[in-house]
N, C-alpha and C positions, 0 to 999 in steps of 0.2 A: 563746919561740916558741909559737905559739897552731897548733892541729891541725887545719885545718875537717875534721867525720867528719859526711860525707853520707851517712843514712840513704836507702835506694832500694829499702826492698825489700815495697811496697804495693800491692796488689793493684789497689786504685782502681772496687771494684764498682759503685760509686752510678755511675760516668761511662760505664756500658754504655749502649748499643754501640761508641762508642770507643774506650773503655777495655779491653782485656781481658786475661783473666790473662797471660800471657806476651806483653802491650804493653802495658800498663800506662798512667795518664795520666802518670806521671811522663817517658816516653820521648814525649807528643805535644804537640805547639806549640798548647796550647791558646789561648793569650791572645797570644803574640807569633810572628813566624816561628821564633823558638830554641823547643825542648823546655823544661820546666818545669827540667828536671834542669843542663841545660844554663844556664838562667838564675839556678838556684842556686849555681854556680860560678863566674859570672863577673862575680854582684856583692859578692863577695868579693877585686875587682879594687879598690884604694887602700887596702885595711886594709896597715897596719904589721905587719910581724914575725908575719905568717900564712904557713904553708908550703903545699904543695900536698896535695891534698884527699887525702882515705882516705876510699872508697868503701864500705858495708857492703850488699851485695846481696844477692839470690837466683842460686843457681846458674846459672838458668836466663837471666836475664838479663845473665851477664857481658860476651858481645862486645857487646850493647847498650851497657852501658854504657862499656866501653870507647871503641868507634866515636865515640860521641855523644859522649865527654870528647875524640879525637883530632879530629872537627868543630869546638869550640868552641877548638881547641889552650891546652886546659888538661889538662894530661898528672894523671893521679893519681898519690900516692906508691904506692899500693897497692891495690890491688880484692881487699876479703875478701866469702869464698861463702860464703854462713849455708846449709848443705848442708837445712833446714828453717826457715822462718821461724817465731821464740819471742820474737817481740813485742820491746820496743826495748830492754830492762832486760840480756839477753843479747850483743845486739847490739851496744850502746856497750861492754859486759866486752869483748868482742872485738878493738874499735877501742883500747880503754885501754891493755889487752895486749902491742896491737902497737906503739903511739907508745911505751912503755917500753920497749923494743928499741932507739930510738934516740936518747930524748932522758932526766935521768933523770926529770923532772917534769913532762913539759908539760902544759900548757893545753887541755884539747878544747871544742872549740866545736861542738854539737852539731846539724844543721841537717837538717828533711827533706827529701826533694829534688825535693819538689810543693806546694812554697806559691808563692803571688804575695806581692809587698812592691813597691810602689809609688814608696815612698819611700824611695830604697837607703841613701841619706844621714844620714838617720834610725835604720838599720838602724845603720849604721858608727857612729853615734854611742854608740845603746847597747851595740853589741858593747863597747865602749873601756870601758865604767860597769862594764857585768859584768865584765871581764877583770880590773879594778883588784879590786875585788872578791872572786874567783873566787882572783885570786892572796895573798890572807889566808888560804885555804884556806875560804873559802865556796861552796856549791853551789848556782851562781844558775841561776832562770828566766827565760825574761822571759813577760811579761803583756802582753797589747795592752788597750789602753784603749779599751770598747766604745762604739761609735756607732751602737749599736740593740739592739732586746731579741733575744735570740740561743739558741734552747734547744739548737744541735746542737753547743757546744761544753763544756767541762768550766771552770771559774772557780776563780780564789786571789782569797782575802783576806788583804789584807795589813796588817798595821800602821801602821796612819799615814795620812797624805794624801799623796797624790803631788802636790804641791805643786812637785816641783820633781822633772823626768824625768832627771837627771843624778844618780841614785842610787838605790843598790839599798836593799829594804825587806824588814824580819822578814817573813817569811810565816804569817799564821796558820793559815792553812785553806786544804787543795783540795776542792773538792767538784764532784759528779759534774753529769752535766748534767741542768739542774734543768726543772721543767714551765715552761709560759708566764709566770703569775702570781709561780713564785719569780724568774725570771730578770728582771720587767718589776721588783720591788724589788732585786735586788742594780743593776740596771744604775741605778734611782732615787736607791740611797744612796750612790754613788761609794766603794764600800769592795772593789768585786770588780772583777776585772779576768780577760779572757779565758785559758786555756788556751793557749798555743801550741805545745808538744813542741817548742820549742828552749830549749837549756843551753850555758854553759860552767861548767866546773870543772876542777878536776888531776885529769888521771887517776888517780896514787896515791887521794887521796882518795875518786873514786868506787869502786873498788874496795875500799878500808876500809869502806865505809858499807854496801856492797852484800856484803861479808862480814858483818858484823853483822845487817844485816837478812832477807837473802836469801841466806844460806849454800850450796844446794843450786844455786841460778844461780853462784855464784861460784864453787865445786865444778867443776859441769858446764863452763864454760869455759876455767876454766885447763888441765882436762885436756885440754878438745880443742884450746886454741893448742898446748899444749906437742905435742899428736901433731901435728901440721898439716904439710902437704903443700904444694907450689907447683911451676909453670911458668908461664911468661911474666909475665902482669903479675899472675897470679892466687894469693891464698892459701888454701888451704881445709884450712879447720879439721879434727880428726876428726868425723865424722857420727854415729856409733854414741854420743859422749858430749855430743856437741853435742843429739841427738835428746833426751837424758836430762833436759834443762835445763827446770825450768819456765816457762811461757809468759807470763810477766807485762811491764807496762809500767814505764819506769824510772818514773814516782809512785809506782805500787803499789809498788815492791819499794826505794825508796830514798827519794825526796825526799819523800814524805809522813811519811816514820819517822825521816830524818836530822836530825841536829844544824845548827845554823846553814847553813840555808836559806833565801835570799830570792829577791827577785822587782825587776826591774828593769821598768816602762811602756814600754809601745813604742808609740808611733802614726805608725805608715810605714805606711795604706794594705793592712794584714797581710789573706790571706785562705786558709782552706789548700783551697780548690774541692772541697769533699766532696759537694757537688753541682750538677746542671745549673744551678740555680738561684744558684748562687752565679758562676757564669759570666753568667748574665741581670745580677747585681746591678754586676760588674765590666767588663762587656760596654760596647760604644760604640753608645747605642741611638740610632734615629730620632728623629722627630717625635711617635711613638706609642708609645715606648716598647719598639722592636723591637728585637733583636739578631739580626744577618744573618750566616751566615758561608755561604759555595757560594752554586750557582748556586738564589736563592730570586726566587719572583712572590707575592707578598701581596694582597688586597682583604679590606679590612675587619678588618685583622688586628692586634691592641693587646696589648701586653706581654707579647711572646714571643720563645723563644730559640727559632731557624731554626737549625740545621746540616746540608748537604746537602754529600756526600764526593763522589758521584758520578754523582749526576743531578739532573735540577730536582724542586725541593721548591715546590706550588703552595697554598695554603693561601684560604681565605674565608672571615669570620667567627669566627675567634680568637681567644679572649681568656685570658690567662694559662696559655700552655701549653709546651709543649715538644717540639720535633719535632727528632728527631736521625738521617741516613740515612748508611747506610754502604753499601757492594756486598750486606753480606749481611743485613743486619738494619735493621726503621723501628724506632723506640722515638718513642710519643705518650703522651705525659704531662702531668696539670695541673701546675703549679708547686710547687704546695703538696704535692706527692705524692713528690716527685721523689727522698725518700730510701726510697721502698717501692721504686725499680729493684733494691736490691740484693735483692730476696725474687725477681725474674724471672732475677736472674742463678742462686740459688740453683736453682731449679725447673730451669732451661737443663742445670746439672749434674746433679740427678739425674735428669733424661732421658738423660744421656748424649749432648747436643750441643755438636758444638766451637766454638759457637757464642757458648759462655762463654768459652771458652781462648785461640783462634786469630779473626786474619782472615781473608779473602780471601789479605789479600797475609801474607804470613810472613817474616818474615826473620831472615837469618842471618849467619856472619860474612865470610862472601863476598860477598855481596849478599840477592837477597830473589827469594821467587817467589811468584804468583798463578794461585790456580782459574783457567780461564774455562771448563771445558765437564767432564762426569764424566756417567757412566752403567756400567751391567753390561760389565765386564772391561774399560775403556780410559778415561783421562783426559785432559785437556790441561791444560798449566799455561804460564805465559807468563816465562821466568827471564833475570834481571838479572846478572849478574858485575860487581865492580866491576873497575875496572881494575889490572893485575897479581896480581891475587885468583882464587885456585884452590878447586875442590872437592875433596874429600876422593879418593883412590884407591878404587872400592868394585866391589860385585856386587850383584847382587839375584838370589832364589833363584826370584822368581814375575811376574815380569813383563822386557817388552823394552822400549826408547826408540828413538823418533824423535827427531832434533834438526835444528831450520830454522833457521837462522843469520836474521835480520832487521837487525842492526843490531853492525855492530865483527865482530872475526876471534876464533876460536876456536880453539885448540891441545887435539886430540882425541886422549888416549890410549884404545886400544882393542885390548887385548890385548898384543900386541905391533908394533903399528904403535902412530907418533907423525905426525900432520898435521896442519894449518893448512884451516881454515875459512871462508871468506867469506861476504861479503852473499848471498843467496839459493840457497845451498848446503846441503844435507842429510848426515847421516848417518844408520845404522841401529847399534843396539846390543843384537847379541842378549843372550837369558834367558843369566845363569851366566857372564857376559864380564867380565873386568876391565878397568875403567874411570875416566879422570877429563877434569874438564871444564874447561880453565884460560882467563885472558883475557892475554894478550902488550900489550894494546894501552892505549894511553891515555885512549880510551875506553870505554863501557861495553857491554860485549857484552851485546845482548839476542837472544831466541832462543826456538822456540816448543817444548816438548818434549812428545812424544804418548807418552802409556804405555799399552803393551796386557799383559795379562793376569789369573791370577785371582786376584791379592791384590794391594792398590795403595797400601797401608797406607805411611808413612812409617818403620815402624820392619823393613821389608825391607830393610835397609842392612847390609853387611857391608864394613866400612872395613880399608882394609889398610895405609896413612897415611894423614894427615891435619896438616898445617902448623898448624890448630890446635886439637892436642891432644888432639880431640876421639874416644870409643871409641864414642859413640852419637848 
């Protein structure tokens, strides 16, 4: 049985302003109507003797991914919360861990869960090379076989000619990502092949290799599966020892140092969008070279990537740029620049704007809510419930709520009354009231909620249940 463990737990800075930290691009439909994440589990749909996915997250993203795995109804075995993300070397110890819990050897096939693959086919086919492979007790990569000179990726050389993609190859060398000049000769002499951070191998075996080489990650992990914690679909490790674990990548800390390791060619189309630009190259461009997505007007405008979320994006005289609009943020960028976004995200945070963190819209595991108006002592926000999906029981110590029913019926607890809500119905919810907001209906309760007083902070929540789990 082969394990797919879907690594999810990536920040995605370079894809700011869509991207951000608690939404990440892995959770948005950049290239299809499905999420990245969501399209990385469902072309895992015709492999043989593959079980359901083991999710390796960030805490903060679990009902995300949860949701998004119950959308695409591809249920996971299990959603483990890396309570601190320590890079992937950690992260697969984790997933290893837990698939030895139930199987004694299996196979993990190690996938992120923000790449494009074009060619899913292709994909299945190498899986089946490595697998064969993989179950010798080899610890394979796979390589995509580059079709341009590429400096933003990391490159293997491998032994041999790939003369024939139906097998895996010694590896000799990984090396980091090279300038222009070295990367325009490795791609000349057909001896290197791209980086892609997907594996399979026996989990026994990566944890033998990642003891030997990386003792203090192997350390740090086992101790915090062995304390680990769960409710509902979620496992979470100890924190306190998981925190402990150095922060390395499985190259760094195994497959560069391990014994028989090779490299398997992939050419399916591979691309993992580390930036805008890489969405322009995979993009469905015009006559000029354009890439459109929202509501966009162009004159004069030649190979550029157009993204507009929520209002028209009008543009004249453009030429390889990048223009990306969301409710709260433009981002205009040349092409060639487009991996200095991640130095605007950085600034964003030490300003102290949540403008790196959050959207507009936010969401949660009940549904999601948006800004639309905020000033001194009172906000408005515009909130969604999905259907039969409750909020938490809470108080707030510094502020009241209005609630305008707009759309679907609401079941309001408020103190000690329980009543039902309709279309263009209010209530009021004083300061220090206990309260919760539920939806009865089959559709989705939408609703406008005014908050007035003198702290508006989201972390004035004081939960007294909560359906899921949740103490903050």
């Amino acid at each position: 049985m082969i394990v797919p463990v879907i690594l999810s737990g990536g920040s995605g800075s370079r894809l700011w302003p869509l991207s951000r930290e608690l939404h990440p691009k892995q959770f948005l439909p950049l290239v299809e109507e499905r999420s990245m994440l969501q399209q990385t589990v469902r072309r895992l749909d015709g492999l043989e003797g593959v079980g359901q996915p083991l999710v390796v997250c960030n805490e903060e993203h679990r009902f995300l991914v949860a949701e998004q795995l119950r959308r695409a109804d591809r249920p996971p075995s299990v959603i483990l919360l890396e309570p601190e993300g320590r890079n992937t070397a950690p992260a697969i110890a984790l997933a290893a861990l837990h698939a030895l819990l139930d199987q004694e050897d299996p196979l993990l096939l190690v996938l992120p869960a923000d790449h494009v693959i074009r060619d899913e086919e292709a994909l299945r086919r190498a899986i089946a090379t490595a697998a064969q492979a993989a179950a010798q007790g080899d610890l394979i990569t796979f390589g995509v076989v580059p079709d341009k000179v590429e400096i933003g990726y990391g490159y293997i050389r491998f032994a041999g000619t790939p003369d024939d993609t139906s097998r895996a190859y010694p590896v000799a060398e990984f090396v980091e990502k090279p300038d222009f000049a070295t990367a325009e000769g490795y791609v000349r002499c057909g001896e290197y092949l791209w980086n892609s951070g997907m594996f399979v191998f026996k989990a026994a075996r990566y944890l033998e290799e990642l003891e030997r080489h990386a003792p203090a990650i192997a350390a740090a992990c086992r101790d915090a599966f062995a304390k680990r914690s769960g409710d509902r679909d979620f496992v979470r490790p100890d924190a306190v020892c998981f925190k402990s674990s150095p922060a390395d990548s499985v190259d760094f800390a195994v497959m560069e140092k391990a014994d028989r390791v090779k490299v398997v060619p992939l050419s399916a189309g591979w691309n993992d969008v580390g930036a805008w630009s890489a969405l322009w190259q995979i993009g469905k461009q015009d006559a000029n070279g354009n890439v459109m997505q929202g509501d966009v007007l162009i004159e004069d405008t030649r190979d550029s990537y157009l993204h507009g979320s929520s209002r028209l994006i009008a543009t004249v005289g453009l030429r390889d740029c990048v223009v990306v609009e969301t409710a709260d943020a433009v981002l205009v960028a040349h092409k060639d620049r487009v991996q200095e976004v991640k130095k605007l995200v950085t600034q964003l945070k030490t300003d102290g704007r949540t403008e790196a963190t959050l959207h507009r819209r936010v969401y949660r595991p009940w549904g999601s809510y948006e800004g639309v108006d905020q000033a001194e002592r009172f906000q408005v926000k515009r909130i969604t419930v999905n259907p039969n999906a409750s909020l938490s029981l809470q108080m707030h110590h510094h502020r009241a709520e209005h609630w305008i029913v707009v759309r679907g019926t609401a079941r309001v607890t408020r103190g000690d009354e329980v009543f039902l809500l309709g279309e263009n119905e209010s209530t009021f919810i004083p300061l220090g009231v206990r309260h919760r907001l539920e939806n009865p209906g089959k559709v989705a309760l939408e609703l406008i909620e005014v908050q007035s007083g003198t702290y508006l902070g989201e972390d004035d929540i004081v939960r007294f249940d909560d359906v899921y789990g949740r103490d903050s």
